[in-house]
Backbone as a ProteinNet text record, in pm:
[ID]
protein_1_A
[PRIMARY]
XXXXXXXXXXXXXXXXXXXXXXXXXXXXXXXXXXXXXXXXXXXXXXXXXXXXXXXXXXXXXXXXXXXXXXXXXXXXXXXXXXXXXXXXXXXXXXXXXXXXXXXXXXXXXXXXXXXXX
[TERTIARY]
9396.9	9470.1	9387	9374.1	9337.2	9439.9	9357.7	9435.6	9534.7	9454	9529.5	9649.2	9658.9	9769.1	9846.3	9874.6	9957.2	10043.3	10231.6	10281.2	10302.2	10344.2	10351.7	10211	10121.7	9967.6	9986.7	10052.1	10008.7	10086.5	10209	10310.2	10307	10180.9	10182.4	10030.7	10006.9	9905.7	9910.5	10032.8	10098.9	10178.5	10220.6	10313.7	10182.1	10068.5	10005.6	9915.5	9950.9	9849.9	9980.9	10102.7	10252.4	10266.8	10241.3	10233.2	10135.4	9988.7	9879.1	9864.5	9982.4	9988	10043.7	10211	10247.4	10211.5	10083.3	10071.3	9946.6	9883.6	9755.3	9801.6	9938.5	9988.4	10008	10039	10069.9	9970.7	10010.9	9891.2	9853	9717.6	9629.1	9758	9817.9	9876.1	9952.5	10024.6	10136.3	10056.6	9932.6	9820.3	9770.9	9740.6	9695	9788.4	9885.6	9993	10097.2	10193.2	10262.6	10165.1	10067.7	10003.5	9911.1	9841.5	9724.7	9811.4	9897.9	9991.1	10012.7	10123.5	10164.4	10109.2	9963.7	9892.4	9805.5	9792	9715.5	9819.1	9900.9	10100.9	10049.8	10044.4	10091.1	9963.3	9881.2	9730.3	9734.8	9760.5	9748	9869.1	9924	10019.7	9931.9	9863.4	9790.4	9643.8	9604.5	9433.2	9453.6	9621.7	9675.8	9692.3	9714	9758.5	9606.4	9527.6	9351.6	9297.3	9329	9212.2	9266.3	9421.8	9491.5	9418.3	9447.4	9393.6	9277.7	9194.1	9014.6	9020.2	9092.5	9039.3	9039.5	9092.3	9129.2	9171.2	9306	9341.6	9475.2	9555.8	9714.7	9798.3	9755.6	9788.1	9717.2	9593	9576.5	9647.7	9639.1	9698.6	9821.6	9895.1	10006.9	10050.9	9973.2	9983.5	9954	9838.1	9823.8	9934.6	10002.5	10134	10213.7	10239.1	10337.8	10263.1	10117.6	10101.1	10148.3	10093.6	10142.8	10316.4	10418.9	10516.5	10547.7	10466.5	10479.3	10447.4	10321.9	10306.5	10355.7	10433.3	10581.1	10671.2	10696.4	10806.2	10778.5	10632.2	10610.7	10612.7	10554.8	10567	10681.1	10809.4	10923.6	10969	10901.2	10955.3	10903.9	10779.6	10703	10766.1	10799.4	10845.5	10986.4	11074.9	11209.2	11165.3	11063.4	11002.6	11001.5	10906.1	10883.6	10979.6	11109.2	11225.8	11269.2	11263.4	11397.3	11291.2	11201.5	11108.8	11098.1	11121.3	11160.6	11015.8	10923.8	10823.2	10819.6	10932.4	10936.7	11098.2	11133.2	11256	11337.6	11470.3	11592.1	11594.2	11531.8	11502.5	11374.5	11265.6	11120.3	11197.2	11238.4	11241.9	11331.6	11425.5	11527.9	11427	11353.4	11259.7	11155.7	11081.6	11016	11070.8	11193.6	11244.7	11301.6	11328.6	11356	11267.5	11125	11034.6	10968.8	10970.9	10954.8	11032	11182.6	11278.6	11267.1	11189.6	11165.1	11030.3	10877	10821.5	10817	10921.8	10990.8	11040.4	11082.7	11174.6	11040	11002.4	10860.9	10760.6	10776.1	10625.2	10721.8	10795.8	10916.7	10891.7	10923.8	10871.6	10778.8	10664.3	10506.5	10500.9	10526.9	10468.4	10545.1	10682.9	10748.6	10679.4	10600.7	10557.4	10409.7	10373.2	10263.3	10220.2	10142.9	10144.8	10229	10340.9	10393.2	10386.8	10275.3	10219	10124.4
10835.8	10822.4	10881.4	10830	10880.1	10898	11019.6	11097.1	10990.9	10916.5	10794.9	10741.8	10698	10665.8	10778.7	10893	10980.4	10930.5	10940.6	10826.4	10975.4	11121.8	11177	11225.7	11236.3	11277	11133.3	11008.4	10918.4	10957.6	10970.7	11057.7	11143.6	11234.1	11359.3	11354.9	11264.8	11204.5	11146.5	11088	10955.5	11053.5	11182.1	11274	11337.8	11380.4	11459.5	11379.3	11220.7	11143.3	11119.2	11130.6	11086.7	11233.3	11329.5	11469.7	11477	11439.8	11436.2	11348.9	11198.5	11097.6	11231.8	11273.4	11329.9	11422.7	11519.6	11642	11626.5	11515.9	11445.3	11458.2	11423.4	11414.1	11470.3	11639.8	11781.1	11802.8	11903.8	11965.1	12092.5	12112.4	12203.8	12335.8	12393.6	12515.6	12539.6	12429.4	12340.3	12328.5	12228	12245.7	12367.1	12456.2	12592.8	12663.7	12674.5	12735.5	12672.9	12602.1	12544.5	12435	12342.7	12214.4	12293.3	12371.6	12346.9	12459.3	12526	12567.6	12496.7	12359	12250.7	12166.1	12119	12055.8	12123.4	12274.3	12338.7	12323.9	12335.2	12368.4	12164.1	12082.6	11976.7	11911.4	11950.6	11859.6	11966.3	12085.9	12150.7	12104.1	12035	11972.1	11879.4	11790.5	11665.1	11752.8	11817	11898.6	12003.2	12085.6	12147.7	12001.3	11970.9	11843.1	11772.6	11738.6	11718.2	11858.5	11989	12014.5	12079.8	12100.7	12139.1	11976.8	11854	11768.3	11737	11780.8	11784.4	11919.4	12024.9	12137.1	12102.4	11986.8	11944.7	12050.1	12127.6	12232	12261	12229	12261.6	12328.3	12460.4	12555.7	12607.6	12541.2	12581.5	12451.8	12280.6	12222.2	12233.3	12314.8	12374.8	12473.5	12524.3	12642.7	12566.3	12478.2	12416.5	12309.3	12250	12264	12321	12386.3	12537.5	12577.3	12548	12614.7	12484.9	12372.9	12259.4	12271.6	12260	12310.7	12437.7	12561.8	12610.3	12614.5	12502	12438.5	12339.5	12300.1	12141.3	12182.6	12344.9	12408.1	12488.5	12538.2	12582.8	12506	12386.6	12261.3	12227.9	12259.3	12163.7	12334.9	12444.6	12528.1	12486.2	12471.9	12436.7	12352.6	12216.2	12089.8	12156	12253	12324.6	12358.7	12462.3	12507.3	12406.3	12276.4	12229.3	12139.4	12134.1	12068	12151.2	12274.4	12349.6	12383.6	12343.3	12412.7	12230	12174.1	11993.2	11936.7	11985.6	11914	11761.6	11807.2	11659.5	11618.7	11481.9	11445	11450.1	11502.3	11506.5	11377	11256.6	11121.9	11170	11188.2	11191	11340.2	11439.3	11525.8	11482.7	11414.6	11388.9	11306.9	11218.1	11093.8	11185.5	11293.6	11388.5	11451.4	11535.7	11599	11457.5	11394.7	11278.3	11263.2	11241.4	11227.9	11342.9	11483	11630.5	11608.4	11637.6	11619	11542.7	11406.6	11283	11395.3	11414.4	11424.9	11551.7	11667.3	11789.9	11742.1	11655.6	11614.3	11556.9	11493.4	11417.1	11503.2	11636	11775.6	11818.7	11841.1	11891.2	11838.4	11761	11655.2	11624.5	11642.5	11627.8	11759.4	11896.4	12022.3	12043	11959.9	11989.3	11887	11758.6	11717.1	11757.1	11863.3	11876.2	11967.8	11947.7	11984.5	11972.7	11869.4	11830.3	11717.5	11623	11511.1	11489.7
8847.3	8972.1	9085.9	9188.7	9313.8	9416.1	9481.6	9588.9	9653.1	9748.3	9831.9	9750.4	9624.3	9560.2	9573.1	9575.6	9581.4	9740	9698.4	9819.4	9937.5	9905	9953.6	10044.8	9979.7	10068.4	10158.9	10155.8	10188.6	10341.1	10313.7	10420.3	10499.1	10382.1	10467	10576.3	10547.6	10647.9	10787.2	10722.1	10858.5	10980.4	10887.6	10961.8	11040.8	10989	11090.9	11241	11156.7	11268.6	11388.7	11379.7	11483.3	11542.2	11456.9	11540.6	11640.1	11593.9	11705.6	11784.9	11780.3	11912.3	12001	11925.3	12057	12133.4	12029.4	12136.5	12229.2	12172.5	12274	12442.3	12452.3	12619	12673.4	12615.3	12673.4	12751.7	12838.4	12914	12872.2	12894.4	12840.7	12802.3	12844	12820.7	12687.6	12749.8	12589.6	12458.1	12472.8	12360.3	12312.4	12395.3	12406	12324.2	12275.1	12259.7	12127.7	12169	12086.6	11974.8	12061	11994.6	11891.7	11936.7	11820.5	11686.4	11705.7	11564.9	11484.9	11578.7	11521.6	11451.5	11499.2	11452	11308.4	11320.7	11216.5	11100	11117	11027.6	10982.8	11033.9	11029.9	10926.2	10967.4	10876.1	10781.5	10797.3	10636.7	10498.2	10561.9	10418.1	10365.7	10413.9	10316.7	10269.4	10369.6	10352.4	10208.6	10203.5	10074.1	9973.9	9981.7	9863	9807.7	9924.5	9849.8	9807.5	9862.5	9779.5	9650.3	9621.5	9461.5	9431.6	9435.1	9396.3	9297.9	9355.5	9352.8	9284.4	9249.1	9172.1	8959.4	8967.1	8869.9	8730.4	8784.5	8704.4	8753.3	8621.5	8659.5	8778.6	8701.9	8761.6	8924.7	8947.2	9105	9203.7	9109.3	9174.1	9232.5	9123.6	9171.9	9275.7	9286.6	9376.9	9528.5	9553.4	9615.8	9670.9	9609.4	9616.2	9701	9607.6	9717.7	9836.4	9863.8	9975.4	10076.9	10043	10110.3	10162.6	10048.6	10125.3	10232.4	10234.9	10319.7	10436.3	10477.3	10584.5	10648.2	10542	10575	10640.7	10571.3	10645.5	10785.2	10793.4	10900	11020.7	10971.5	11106.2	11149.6	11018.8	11091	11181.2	11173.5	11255	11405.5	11409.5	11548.5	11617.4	11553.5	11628.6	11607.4	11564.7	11633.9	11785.8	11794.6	11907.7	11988.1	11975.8	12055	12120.8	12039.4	12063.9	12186.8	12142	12221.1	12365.1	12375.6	12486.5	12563.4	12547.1	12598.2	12553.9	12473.8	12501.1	12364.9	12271	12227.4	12231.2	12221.8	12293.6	12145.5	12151.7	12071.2	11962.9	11969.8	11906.9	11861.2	11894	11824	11726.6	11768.3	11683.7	11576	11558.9	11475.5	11394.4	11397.5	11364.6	11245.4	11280.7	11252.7	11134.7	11194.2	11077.5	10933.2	10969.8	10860.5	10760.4	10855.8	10764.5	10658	10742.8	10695.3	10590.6	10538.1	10466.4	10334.9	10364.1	10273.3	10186.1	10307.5	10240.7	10101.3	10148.9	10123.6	10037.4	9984.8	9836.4	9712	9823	9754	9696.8	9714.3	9741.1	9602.2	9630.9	9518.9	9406.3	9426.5	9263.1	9243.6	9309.8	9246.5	9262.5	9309.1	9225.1	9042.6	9038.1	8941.3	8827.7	8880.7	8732	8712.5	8815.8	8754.2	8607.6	8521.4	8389	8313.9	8349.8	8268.7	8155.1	8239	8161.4	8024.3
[MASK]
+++++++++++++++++++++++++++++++++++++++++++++++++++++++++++++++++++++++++++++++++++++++++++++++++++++++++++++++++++++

């Protein structure tokens, strides 16, 4: 199996490229500040998922894993932030968290079958 076949890395990809349309438009301060968190929180879920991937060993893939969810969860804290501060709209954030949520069920069940096969 390769990485790319994995549907969640596939997700958790798509989520960090719709995070970096929207914070491309901020102005420098906003980027300065809220964006580049968001964005670090946001590409470290798929960047955690390749490199447990590529270690080809249960137990670090796993962990890798878990670190991935804790950057799933850190992002959906940022884009809270960035909700409540107006810089993304009540629809893009609802849109966002949907997908966070999906991929959060999806992370779930590929840290749980790992070594199980």
């Amino acid at each position: 199996m390769e990485l790319e076949e994995l549907k969640v890395y596939e997700l958790s990809m798509k989520l960090g490229e719709d995070v970096w349309q929207i914070i491309d438009g901020w102005s420098f301060f906003q980027k300065d500040t809220v964006g580049k968190q968001l964005v670090r929180a946001v590409d470290s879920v798929a960047a955690n998922l390749s490199e447990g991937f590529g270690r080809y060993h249960f137990k670090k893939t796993k962990n890798f894993g878990y670190y991935s969810r804790g950057s799933l969860y850190e992002t959906k804290t940022w884009l809270g932030k960035a909700n409540k501060r107006k810089l993304i709209s009540d629809d893009k954030y609802s849109e966002l968290i949907i997908s966070i949520d999906t991929i959060g069920k999806m992370l779930n069940k590929y840290i749980k079958s790992i070594g199980n096969k």
